[in-house]
C-alpha positions in Angstrom: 0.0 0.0 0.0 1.4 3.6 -1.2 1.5 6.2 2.2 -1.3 8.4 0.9 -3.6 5.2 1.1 -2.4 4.0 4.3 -3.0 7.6 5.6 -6.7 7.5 4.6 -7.4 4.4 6.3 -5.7 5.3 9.4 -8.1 8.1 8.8 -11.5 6.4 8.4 -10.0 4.1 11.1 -12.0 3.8 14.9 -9.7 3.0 17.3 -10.3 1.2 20.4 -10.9 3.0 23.9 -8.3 3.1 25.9 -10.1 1.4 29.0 -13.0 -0.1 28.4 -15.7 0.0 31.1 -16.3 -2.8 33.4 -19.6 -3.9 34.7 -19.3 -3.0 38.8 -20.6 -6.7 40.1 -20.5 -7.0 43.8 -19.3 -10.4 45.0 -21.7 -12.2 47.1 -19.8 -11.8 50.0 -20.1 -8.2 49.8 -24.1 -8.4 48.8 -24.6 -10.3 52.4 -22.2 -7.6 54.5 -24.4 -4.8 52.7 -27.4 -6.7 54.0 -26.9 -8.1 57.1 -25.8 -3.9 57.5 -28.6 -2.5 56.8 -30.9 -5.1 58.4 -29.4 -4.7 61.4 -30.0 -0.6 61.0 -34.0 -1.4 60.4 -33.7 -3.9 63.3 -32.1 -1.3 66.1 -34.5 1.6 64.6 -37.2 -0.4 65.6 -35.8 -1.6 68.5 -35.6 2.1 69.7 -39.0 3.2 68.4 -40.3 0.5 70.8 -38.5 0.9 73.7 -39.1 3.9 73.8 -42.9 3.5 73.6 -43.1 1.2 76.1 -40.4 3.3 78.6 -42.6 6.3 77.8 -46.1 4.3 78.8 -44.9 2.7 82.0 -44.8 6.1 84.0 -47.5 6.8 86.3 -50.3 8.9 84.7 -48.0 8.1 81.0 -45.9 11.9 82.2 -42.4 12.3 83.3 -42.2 13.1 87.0 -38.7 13.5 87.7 -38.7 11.5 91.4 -41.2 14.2 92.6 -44.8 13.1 94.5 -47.6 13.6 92.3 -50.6 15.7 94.3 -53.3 13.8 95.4 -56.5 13.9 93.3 -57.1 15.0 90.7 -57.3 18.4 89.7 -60.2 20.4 87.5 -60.1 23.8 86.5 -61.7 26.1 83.9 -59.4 29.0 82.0 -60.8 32.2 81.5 -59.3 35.2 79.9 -58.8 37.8 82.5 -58.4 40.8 80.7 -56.5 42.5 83.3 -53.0 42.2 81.7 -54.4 42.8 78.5 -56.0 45.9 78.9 -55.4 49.0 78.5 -52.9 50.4 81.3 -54.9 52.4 83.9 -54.6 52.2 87.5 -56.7 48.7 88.0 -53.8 47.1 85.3 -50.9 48.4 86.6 -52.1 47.1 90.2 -52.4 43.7 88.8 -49.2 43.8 87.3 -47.4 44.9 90.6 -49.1 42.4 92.7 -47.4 39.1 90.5 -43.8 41.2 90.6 -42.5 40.2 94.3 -40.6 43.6 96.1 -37.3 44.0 94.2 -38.8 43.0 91.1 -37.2 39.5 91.0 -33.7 40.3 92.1 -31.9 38.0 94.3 -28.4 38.1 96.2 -27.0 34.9 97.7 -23.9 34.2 98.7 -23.5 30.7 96.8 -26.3 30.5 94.5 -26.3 34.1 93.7 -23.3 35.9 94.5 -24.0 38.4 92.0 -27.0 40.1 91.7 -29.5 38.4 89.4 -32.8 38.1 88.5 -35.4 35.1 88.3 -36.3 34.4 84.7 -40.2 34.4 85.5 -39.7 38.1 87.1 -37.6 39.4 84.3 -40.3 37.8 81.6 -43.2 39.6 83.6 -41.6 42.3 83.2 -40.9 41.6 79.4 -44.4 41.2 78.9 -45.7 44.3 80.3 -43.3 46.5 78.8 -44.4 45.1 75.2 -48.5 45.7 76.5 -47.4 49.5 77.2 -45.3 49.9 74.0 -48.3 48.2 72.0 -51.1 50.4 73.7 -48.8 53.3 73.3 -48.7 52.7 69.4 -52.3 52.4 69.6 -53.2 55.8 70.4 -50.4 57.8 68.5 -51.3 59.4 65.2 -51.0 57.8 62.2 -48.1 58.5 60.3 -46.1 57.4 57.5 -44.4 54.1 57.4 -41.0 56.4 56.5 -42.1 58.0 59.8 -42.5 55.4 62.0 -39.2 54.9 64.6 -38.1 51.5 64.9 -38.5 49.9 68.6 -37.2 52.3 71.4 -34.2 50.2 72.8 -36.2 48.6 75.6 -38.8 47.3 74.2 -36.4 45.5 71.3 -34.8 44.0 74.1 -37.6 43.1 76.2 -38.5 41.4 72.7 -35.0 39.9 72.1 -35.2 38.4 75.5 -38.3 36.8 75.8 -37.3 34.7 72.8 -34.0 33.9 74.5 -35.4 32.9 78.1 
């Protein structure tokens, strides 16, 4: 064969990949270790699931008690909304909210539980509570305005806000 024919058949010519692929066959050995895997995932799931039925249905009364006595009886009560907090702040409101904040508003001093000064969450989130009730009334009966008007949250009530979410 002359070069310039040789050259046209290399041309036209397919070569041969360079790796061919191979079919990814798992041994049988490997097939049982992938099974006996994840069967014994499905089996402690379920194991789990139903211990933890049965350990959450064996308390008394089916609630966590934490080694306390559970009061005698039972007890029955109907809620009703008092409107007190709720209201408007007069003098009736602001009464009710001082009589749940004990003298000192909530702040303790101890010298090992407390050495610092600090305050009892349920205090501090009373307080929370009314200063967002007298931020929200206040809004209430100021004039409308533009939104571009309108100040964001005075610092305290932003933080009363902040930390009622974080207690």
């Amino acid at each position: 064969m002359e070069p310039k024919e040789m050259q046209k058949a290399e041309e036209n010519e397919t070569l041969l990949p360079i790796s061919e692929p191979t079919e990814k066959r798992r041994t049988p050995r490997k097939q049982r270790n992938i099974f006996i895997h994840w069967t014994l995932i499905a089996c402690s799931i379920t194991a789990g699931v139903a211990a933890g039925y049965l350990l959450g249905h064996h308390q008394k009364g089916g609630s966590v008690n934490y080694g306390l006595p559970a009061p005698p009886g039972s007890v029955r009560t109907s809620w009703h909304h008092n409107f007190t907090f709720t209201q408007k702040p007069d003098s009736e409101s602001e009464a009710a909210w001082s009589s749940i904040i004990p003298v000192g508003r909530g702040f303790i001093h101890h010298p090992q539980l407390a050495p610092f000064i600090s305050n009892i969450a349920v205090f501090h989130q009373l307080h929370c509570l009314h200063a967002i009730v007298v931020a929200y009334y206040d809004a209430l009966s100021s004039q409308p305005m533009e939104m571009a008007d309108i100040p964001d949250f005075d610092a305290e009530t932003d933080k009363d806000l902040s930390e009622l979410y974080i207690d």
